[in-house]
Biopython code that builds the backbone (N, CA, C, O; Angstrom):
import numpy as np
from Bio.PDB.StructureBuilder import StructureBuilder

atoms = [
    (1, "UNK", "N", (-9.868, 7.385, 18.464)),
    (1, "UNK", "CA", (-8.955, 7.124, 17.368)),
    (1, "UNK", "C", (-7.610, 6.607, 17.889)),
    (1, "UNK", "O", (-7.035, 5.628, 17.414)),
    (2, "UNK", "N", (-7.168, 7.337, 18.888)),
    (2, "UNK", "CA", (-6.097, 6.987, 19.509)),
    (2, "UNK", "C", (-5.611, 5.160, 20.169)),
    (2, "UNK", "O", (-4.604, 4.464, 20.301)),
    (3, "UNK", "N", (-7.312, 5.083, 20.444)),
    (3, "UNK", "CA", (-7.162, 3.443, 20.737)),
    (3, "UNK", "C", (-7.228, 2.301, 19.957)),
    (3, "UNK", "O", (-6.936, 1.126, 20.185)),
    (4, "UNK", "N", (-7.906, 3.188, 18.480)),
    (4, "UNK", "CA", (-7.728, 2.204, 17.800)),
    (4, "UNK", "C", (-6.540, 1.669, 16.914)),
    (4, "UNK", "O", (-6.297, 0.605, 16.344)),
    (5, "UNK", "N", (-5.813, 3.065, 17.074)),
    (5, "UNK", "CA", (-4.003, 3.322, 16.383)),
    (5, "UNK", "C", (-3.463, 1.762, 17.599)),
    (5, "UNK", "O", (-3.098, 0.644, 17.236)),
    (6, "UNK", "N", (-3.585, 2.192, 18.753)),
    (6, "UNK", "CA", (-2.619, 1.017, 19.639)),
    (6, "UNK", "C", (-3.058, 0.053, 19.274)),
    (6, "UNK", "O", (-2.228, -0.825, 19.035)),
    (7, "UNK", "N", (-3.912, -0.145, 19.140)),
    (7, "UNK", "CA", (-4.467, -1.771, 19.500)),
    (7, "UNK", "C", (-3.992, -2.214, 17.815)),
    (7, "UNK", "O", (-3.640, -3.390, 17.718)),
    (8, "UNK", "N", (-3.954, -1.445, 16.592)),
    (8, "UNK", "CA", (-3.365, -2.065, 15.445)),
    (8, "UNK", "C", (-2.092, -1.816, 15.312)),
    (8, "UNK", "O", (-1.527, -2.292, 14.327)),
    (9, "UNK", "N", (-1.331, -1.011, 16.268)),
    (9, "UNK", "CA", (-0.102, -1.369, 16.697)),
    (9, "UNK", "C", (0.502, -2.693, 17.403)),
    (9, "UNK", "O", (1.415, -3.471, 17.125)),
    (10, "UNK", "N", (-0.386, -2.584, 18.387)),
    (10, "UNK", "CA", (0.053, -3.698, 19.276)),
    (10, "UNK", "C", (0.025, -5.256, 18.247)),
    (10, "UNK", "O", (0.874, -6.112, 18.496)),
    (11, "UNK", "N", (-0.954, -5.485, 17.179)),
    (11, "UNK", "CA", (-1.051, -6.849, 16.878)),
    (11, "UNK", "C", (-0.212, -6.490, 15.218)),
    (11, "UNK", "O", (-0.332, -7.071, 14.140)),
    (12, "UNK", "N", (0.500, -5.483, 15.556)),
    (12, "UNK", "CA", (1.364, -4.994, 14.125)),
    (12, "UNK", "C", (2.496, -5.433, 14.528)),
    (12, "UNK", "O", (3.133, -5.932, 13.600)),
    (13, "UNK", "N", (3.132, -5.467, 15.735)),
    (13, "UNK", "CA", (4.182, -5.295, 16.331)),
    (13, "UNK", "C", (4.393, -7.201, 16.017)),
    (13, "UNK", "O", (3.575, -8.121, 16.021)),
    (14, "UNK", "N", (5.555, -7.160, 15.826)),
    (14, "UNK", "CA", (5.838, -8.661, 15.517)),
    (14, "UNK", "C", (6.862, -9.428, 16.310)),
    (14, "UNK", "O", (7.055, -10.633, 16.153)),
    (15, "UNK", "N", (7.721, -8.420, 17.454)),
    (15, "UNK", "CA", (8.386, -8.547, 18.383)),
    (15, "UNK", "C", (7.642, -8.797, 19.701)),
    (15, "UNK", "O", (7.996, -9.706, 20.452)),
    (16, "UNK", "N", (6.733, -8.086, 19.945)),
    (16, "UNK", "CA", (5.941, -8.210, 20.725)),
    (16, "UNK", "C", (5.347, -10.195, 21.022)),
    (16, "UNK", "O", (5.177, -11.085, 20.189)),
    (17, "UNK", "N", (5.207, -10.208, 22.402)),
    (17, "UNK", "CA", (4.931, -11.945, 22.814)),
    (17, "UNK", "C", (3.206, -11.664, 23.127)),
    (17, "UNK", "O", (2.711, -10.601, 23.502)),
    (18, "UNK", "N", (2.526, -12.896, 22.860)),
    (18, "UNK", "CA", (0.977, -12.974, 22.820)),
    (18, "UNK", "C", (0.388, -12.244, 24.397)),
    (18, "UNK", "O", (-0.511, -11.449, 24.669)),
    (19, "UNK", "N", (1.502, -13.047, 25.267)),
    (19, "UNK", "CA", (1.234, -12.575, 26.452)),
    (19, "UNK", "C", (1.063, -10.777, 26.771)),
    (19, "UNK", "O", (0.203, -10.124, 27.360)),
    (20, "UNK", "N", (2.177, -10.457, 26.148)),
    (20, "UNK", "CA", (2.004, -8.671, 26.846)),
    (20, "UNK", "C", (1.092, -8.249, 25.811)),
    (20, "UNK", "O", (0.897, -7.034, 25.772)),
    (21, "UNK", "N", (0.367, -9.102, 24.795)),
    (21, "UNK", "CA", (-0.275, -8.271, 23.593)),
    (21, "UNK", "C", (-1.932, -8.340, 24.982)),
    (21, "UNK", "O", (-2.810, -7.537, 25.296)),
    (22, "UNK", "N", (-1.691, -9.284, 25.260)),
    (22, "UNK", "CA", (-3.143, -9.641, 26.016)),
    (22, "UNK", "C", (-3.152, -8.362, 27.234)),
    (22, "UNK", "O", (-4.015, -7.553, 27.574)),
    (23, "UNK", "N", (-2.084, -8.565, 27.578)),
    (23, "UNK", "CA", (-1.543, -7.446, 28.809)),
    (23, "UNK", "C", (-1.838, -6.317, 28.476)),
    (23, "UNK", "O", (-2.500, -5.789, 29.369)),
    (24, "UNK", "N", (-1.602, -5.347, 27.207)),
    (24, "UNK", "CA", (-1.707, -4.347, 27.117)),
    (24, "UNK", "C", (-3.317, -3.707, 26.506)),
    (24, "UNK", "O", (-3.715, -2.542, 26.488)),
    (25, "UNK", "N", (-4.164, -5.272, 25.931)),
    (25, "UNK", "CA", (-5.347, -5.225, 25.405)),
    (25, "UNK", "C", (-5.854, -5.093, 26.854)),
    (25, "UNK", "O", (-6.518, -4.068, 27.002)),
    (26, "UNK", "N", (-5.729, -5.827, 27.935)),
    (26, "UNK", "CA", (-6.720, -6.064, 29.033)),
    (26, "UNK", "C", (-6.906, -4.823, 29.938)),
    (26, "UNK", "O", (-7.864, -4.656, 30.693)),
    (27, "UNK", "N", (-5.518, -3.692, 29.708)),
    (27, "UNK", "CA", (-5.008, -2.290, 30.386)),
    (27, "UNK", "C", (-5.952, -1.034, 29.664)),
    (27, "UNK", "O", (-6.418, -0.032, 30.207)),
    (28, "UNK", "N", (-6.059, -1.529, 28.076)),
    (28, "UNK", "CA", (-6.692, -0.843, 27.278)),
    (28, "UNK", "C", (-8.252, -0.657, 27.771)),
    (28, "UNK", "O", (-8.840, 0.414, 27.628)),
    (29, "UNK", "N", (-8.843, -1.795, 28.354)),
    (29, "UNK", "CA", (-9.918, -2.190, 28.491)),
    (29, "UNK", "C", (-10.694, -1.341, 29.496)),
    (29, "UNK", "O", (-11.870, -0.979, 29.468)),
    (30, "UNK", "N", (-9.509, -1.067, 30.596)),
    (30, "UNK", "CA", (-9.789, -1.228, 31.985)),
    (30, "UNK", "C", (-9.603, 0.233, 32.550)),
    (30, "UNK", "O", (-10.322, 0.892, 33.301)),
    (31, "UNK", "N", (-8.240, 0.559, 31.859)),
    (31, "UNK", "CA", (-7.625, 1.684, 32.137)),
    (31, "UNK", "C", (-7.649, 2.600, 30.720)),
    (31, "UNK", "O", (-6.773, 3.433, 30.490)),
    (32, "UNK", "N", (-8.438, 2.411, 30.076)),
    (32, "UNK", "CA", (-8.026, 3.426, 28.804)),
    (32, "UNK", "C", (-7.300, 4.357, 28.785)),
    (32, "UNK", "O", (-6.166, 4.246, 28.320)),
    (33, "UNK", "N", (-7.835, 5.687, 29.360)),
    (33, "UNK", "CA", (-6.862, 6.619, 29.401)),
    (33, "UNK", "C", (-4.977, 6.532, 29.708)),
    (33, "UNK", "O", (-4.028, 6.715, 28.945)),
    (34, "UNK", "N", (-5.025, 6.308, 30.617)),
    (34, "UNK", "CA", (-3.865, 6.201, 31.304)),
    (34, "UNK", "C", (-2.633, 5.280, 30.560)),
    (34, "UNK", "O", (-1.446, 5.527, 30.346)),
    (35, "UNK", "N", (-3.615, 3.932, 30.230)),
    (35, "UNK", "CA", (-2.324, 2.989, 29.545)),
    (35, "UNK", "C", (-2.175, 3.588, 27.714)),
    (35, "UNK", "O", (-1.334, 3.208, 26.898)),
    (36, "UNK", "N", (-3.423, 4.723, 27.473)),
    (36, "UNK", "CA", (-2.728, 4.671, 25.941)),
    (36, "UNK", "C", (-1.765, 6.067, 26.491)),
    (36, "UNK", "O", (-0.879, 6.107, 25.637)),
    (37, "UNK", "N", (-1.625, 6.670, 27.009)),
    (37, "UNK", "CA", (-0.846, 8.281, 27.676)),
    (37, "UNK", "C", (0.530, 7.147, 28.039)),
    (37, "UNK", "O", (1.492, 7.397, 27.313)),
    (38, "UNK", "N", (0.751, 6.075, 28.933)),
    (38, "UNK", "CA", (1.719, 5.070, 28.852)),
    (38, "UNK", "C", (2.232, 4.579, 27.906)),
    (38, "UNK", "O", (3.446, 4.700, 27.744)),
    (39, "UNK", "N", (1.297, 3.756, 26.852)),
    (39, "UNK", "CA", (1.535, 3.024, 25.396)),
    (39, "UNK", "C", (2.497, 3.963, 24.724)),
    (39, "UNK", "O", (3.682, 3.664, 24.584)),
    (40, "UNK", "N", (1.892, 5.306, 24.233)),
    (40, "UNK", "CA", (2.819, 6.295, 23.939)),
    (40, "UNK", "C", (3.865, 7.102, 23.876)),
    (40, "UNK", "O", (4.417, 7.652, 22.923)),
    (41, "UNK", "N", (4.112, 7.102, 25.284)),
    (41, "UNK", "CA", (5.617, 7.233, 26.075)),
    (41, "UNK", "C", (6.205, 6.248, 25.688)),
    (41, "UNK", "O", (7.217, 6.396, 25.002)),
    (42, "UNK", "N", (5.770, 5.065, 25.994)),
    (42, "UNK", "CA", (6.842, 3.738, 26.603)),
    (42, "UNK", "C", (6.952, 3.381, 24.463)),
    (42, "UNK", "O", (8.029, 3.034, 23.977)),
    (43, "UNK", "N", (6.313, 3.473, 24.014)),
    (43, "UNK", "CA", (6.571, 2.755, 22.777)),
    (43, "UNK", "C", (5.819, 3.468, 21.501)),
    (43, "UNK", "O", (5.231, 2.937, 20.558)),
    (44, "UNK", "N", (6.044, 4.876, 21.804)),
    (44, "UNK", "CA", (5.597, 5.893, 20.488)),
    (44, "UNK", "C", (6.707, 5.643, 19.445)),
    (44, "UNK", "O", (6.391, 5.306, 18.304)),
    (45, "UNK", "N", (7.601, 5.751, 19.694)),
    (45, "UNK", "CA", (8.689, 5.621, 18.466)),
    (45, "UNK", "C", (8.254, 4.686, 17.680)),
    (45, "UNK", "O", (7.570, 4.844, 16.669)),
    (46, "UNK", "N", (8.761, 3.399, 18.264)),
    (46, "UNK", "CA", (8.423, 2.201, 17.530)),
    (46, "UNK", "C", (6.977, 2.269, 16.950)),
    (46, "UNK", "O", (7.087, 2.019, 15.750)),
    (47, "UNK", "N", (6.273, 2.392, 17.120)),
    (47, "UNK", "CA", (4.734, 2.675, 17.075)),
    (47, "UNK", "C", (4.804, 3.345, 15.127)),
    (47, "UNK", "O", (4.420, 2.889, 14.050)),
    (48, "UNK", "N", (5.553, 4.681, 15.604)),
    (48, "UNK", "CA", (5.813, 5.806, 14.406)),
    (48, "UNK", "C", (6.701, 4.943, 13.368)),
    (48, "UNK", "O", (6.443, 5.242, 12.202)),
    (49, "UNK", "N", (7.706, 3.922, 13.522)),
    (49, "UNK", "CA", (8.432, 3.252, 12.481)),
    (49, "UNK", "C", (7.704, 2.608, 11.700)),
    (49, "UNK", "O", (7.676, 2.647, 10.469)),
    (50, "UNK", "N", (6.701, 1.603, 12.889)),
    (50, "UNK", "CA", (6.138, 0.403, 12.099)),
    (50, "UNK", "C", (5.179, 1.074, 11.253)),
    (50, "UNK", "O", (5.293, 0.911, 10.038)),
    (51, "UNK", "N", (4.083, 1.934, 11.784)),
    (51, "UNK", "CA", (3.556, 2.415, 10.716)),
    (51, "UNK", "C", (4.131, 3.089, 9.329)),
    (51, "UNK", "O", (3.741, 2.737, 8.216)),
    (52, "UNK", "N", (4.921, 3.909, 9.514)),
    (52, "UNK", "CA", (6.505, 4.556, 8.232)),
    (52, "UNK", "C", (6.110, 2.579, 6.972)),
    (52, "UNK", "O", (5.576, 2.296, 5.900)),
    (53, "UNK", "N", (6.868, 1.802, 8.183)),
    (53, "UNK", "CA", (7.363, 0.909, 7.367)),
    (53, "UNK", "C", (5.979, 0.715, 6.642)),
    (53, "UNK", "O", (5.831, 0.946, 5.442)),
    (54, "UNK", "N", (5.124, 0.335, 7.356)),
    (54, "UNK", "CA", (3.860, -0.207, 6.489)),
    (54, "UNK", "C", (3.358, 0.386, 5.444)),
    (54, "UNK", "O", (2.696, -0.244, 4.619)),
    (55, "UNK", "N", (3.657, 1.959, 5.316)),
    (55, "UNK", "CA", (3.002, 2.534, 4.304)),
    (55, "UNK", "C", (4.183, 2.557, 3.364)),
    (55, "UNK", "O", (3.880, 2.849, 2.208)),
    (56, "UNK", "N", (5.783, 2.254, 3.654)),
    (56, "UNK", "CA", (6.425, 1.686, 2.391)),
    (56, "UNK", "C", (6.046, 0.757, 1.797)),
    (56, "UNK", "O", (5.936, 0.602, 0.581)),
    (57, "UNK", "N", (5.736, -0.182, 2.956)),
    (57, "UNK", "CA", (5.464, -1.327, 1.873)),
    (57, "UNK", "C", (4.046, -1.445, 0.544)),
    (57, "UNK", "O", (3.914, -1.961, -0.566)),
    (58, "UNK", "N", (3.156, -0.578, 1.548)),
    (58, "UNK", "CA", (1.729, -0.724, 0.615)),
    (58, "UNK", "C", (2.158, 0.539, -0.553)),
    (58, "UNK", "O", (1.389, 0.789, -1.480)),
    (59, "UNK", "N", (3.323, 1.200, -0.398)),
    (59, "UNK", "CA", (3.387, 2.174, -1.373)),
    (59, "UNK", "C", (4.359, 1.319, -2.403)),
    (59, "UNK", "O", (4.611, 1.753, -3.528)),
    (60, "UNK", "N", (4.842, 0.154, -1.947)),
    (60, "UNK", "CA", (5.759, -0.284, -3.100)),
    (60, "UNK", "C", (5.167, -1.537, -3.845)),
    (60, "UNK", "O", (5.522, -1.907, -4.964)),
    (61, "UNK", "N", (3.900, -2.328, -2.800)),
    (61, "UNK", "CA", (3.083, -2.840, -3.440)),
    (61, "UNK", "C", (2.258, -2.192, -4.398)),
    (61, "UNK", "O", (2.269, -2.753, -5.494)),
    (62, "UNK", "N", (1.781, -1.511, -4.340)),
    (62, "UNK", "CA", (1.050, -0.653, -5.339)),
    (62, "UNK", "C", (2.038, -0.187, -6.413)),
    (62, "UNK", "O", (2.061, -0.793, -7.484)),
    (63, "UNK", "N", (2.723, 0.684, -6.231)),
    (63, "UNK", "CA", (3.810, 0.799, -7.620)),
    (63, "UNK", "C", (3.926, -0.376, -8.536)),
    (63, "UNK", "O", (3.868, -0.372, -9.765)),
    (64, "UNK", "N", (4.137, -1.592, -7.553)),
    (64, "UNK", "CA", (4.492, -2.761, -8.438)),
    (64, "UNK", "C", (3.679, -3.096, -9.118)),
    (64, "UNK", "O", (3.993, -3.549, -10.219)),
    (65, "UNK", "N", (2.077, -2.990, -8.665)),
    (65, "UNK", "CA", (0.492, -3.469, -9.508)),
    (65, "UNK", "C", (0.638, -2.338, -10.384)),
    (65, "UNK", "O", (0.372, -2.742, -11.516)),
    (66, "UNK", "N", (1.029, -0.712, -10.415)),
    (66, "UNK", "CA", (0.671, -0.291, -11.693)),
    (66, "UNK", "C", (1.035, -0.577, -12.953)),
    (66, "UNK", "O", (0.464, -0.740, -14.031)),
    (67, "UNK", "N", (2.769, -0.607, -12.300)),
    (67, "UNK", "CA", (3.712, -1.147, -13.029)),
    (67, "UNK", "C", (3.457, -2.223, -14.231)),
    (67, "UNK", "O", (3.490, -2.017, -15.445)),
    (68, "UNK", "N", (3.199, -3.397, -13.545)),
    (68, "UNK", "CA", (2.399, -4.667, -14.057)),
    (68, "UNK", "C", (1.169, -4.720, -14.874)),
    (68, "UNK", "O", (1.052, -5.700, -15.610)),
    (69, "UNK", "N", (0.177, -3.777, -14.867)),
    (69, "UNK", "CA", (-1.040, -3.193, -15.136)),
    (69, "UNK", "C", (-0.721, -2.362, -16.665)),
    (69, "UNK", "O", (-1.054, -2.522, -17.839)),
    (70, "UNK", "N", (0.144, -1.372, -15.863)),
    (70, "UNK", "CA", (-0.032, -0.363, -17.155)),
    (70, "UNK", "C", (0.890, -0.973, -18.526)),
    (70, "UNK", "O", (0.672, -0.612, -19.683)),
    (71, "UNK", "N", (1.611, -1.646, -18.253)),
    (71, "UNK", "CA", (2.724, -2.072, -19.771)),
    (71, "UNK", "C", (3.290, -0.737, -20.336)),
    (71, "UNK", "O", (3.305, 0.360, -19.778)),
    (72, "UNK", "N", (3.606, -0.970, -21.177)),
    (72, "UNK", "CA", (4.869, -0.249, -21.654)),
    (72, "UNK", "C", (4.446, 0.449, -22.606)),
    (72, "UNK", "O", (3.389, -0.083, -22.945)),
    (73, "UNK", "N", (4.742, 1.788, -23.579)),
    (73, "UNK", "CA", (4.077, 2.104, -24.909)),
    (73, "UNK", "C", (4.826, 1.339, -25.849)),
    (73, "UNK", "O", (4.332, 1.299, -26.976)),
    (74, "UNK", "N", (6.042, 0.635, -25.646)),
    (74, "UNK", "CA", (5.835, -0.395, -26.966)),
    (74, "UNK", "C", (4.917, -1.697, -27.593)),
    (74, "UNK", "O", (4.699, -2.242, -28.675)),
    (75, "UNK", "N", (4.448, -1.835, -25.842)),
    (75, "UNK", "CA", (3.439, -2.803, -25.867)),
    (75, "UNK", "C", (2.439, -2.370, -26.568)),
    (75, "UNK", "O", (1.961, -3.066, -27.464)),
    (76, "UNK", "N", (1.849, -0.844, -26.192)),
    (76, "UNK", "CA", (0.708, -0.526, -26.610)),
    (76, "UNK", "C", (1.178, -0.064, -28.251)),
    (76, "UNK", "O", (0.266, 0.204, -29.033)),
    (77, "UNK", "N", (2.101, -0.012, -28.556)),
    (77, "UNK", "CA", (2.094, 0.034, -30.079)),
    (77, "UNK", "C", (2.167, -1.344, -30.565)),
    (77, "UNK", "O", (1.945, -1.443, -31.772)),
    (78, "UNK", "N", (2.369, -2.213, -30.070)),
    (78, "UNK", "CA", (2.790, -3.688, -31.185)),
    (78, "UNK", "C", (1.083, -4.047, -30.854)),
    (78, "UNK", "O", (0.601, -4.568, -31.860)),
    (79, "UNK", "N", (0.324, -3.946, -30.023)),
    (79, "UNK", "CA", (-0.612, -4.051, -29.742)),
    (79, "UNK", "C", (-1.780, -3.143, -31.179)),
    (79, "UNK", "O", (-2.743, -3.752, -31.645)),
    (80, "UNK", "N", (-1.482, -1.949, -31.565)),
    (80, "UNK", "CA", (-2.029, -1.220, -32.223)),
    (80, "UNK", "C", (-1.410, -1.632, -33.645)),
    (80, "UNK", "O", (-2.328, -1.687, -34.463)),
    (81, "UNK", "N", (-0.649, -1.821, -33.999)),
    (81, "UNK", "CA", (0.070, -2.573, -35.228)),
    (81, "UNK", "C", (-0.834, -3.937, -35.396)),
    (81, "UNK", "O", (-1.670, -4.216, -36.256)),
    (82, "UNK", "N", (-0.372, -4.672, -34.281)),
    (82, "UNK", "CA", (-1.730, -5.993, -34.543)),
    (82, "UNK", "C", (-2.784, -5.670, -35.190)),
    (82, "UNK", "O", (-3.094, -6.160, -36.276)),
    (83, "UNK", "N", (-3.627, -4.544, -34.384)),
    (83, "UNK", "CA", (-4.839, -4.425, -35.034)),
    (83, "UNK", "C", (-4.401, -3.927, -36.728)),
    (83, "UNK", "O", (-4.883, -4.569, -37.661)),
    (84, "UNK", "N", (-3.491, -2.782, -36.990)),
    (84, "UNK", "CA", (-3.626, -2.500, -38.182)),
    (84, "UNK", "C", (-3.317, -3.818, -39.185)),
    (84, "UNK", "O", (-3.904, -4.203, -40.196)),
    (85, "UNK", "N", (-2.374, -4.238, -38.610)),
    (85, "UNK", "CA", (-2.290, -5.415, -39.808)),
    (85, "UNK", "C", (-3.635, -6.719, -40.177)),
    (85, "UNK", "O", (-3.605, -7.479, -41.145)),
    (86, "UNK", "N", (-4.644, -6.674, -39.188)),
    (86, "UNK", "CA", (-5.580, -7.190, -38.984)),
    (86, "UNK", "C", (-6.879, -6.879, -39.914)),
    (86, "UNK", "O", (-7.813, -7.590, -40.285)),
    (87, "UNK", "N", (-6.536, -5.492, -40.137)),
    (87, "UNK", "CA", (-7.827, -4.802, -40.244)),
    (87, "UNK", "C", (-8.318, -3.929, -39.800)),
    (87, "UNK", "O", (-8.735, -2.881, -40.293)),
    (88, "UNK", "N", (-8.296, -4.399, -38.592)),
    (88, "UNK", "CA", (-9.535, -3.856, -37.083)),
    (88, "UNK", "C", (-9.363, -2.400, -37.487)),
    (88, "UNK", "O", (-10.329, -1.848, -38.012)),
    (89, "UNK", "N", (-8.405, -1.820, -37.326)),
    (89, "UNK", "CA", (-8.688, -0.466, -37.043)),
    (89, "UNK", "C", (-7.517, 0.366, -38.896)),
    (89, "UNK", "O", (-6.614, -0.102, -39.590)),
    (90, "UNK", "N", (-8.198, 1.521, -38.902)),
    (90, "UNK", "CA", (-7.620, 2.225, -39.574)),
    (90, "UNK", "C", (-5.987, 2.740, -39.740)),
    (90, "UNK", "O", (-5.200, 2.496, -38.826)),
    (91, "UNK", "N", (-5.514, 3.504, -41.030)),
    (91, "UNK", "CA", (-4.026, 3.689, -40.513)),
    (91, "UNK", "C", (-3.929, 4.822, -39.582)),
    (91, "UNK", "O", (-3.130, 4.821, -38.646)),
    (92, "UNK", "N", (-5.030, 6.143, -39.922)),
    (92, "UNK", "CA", (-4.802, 7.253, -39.255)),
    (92, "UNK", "C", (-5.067, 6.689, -37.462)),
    (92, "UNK", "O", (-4.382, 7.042, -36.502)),
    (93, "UNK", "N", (-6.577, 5.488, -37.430)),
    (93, "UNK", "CA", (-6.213, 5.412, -35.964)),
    (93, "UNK", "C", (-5.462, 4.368, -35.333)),
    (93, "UNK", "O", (-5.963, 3.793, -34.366)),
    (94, "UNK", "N", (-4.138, 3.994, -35.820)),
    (94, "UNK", "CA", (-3.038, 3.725, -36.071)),
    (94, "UNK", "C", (-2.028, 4.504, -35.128)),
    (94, "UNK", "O", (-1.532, 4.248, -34.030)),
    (95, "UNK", "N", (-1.905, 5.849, -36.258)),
    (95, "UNK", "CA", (-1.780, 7.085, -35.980)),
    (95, "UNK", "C", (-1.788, 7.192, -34.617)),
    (95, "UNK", "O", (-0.718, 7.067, -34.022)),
    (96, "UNK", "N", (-3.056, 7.454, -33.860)),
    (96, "UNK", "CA", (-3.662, 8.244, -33.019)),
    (96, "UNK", "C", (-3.370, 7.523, -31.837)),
    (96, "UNK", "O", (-3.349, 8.185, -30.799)),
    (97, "UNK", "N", (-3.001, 5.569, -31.727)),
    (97, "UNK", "CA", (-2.962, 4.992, -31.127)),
    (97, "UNK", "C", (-1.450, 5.137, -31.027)),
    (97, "UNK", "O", (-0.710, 5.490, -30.108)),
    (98, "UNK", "N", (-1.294, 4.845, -31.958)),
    (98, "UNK", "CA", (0.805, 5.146, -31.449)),
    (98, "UNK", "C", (0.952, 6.823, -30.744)),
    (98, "UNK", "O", (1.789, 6.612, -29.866)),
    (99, "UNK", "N", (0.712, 7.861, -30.682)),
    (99, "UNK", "CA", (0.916, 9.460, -30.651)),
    (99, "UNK", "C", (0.159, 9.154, -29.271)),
    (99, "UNK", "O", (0.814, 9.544, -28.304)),
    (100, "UNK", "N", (-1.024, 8.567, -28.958)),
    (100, "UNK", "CA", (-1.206, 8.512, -27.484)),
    (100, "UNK", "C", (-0.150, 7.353, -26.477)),
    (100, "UNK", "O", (0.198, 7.713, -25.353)),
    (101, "UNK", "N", (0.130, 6.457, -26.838)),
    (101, "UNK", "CA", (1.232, 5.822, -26.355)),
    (101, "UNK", "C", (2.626, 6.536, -26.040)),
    (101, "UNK", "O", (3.234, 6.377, -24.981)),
    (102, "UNK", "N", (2.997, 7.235, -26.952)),
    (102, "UNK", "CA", (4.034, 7.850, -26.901)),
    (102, "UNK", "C", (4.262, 9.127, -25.998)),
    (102, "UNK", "O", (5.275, 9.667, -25.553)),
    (103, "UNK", "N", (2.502, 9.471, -25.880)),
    (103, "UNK", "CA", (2.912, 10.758, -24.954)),
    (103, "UNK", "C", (2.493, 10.912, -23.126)),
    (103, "UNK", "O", (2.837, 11.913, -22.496)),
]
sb = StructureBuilder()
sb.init_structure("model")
sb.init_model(0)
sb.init_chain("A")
sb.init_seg("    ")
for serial, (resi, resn, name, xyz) in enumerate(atoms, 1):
    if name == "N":
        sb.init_residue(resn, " ", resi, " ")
    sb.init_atom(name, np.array(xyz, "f"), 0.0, 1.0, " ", f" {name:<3s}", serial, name[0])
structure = sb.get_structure()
């Protein structure tokens, strides 16, 4: 597990140059143990940010899709009004459609 955390560190890292990415893949390869017990020392912090950051971001991407998704309960009442003035649906489930919006 541990090697697979570096190695999606290492091509996470955006500071990082192609060259030491190859460098530290080819150490991974060769030396497993030792260079991820190194990787960790030399660049656990950073390691611990970028991931932090990444799960802000997929946590603020997602907020934004519910956001977008769910609409508003006025929506879902002008939406339920449509139907009543339509026909489609009854006044009581009218009713029932506005009282679930609202709560």
């Amino acid at each position: 597990m541990v090697l697979f955390s570096i190695v999606g560190d290492i091509f996470r890292d955006r500071e990082m140059s192609g060259g030491l990415r190859a460098v530290w893949i080819v150490c991974l390869i060769f030396f497993p143990f030792i260079t991820a017990l190194i990787y960790l020392i030399v660049r656990g912090r950073g390691m611990t940010e970028r991931a932090v950051a990444q799960a802000e971001r997929n946590k603020a991407a997602a907020d934004d899709y519910i956001r977008s998704v769910a609409g508003s309960p006025a929506d879902e009442i002008a939406r339920a009004k449509a139907l009543l003035d339509a026909g489609t649906i009854s006044p009581a489930e009218y009713e029932a459609l506005k009282a679930k919006a609202l709560a």
